[in-house]
Structures are given as C-alpha cells and as structure tokens.
C-alpha positions in Angstrom: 24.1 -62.2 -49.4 22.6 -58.9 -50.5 23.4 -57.9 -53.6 27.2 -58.1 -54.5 27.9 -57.9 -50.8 28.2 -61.4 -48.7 28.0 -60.5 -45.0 29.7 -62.5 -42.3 30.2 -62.7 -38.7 33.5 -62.8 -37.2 33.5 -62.9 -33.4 32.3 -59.6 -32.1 32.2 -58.2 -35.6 30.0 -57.9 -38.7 32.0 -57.9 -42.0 30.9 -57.0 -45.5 32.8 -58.8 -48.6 32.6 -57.6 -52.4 31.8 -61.5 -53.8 32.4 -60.7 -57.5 35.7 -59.7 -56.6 36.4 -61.6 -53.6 40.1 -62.8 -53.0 41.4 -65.5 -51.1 42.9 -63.4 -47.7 41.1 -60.1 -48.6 40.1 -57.7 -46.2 36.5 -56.5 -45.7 35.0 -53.8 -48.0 33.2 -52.7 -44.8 33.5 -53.8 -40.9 31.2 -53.4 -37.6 31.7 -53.5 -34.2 28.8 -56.0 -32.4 29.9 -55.2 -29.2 27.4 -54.0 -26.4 24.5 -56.5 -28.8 24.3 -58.7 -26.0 20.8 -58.3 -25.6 19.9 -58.3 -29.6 19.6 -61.6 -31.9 20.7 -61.8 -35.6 18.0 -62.1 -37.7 20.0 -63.7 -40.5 18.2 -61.5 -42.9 19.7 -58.1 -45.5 17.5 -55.7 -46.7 18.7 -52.5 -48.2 22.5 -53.1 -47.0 21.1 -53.3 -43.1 20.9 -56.4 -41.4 18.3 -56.8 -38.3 18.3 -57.8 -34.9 15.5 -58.6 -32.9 15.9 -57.0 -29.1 14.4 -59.5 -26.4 14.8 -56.9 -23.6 12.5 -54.3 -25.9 9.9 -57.1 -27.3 10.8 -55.2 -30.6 13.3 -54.9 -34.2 16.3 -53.0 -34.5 18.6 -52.4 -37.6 
C-alpha cells in the first residue's frame, strides 16, 4: 500500500489498484510486465509509486 494505491502481484505481473474506490472485479488502474525478473527479488517495499527489487546477480537495488 502506498498511498491510495494497493499493489499486487498477479503471476508474471505487477498491478496497481485505486483502494478508495476499489470494486469487487475491477481492473487495475495500472499493470506491469515482470517478465525477464528472474534474477531480481521483490522487496515488498513502495516508495514514491516505485517498488524495489534487490538483483542477486549485480550484489545491488533496482527500481
């Protein structure tokens, strides 16, 4: 959750969800593609309306 904007994980992509005016079978306000993160982790974490991944094969983050 990040503001008005609840953020969930649906298979091989990242959706976005207005939660003040959320609707039983509503589509996503906004929708991402994960595929090709094999290498990156969810950190589980908003900030600014980007969500991070940490990237084991670089030792570093990555929005």
């Amino acid at each position: 959750m990040y503001g008005k904007d609840l953020y969930v994980f649906q298979g091989e992509a990242l959706a976005s969800y207005d939660f003040w005016n959320y609707k039983p079978d509503s589509k996503p306000a906004r929708k991402w593609s994960q595929n090709g993160y094999e290498q990156l982790v969810p950190l589980y974490s908003i900030h600014e309306g980007r969500i991070f991944y940490q990237d084991f094969s670089k030792g570093g983050l990555t929005p």
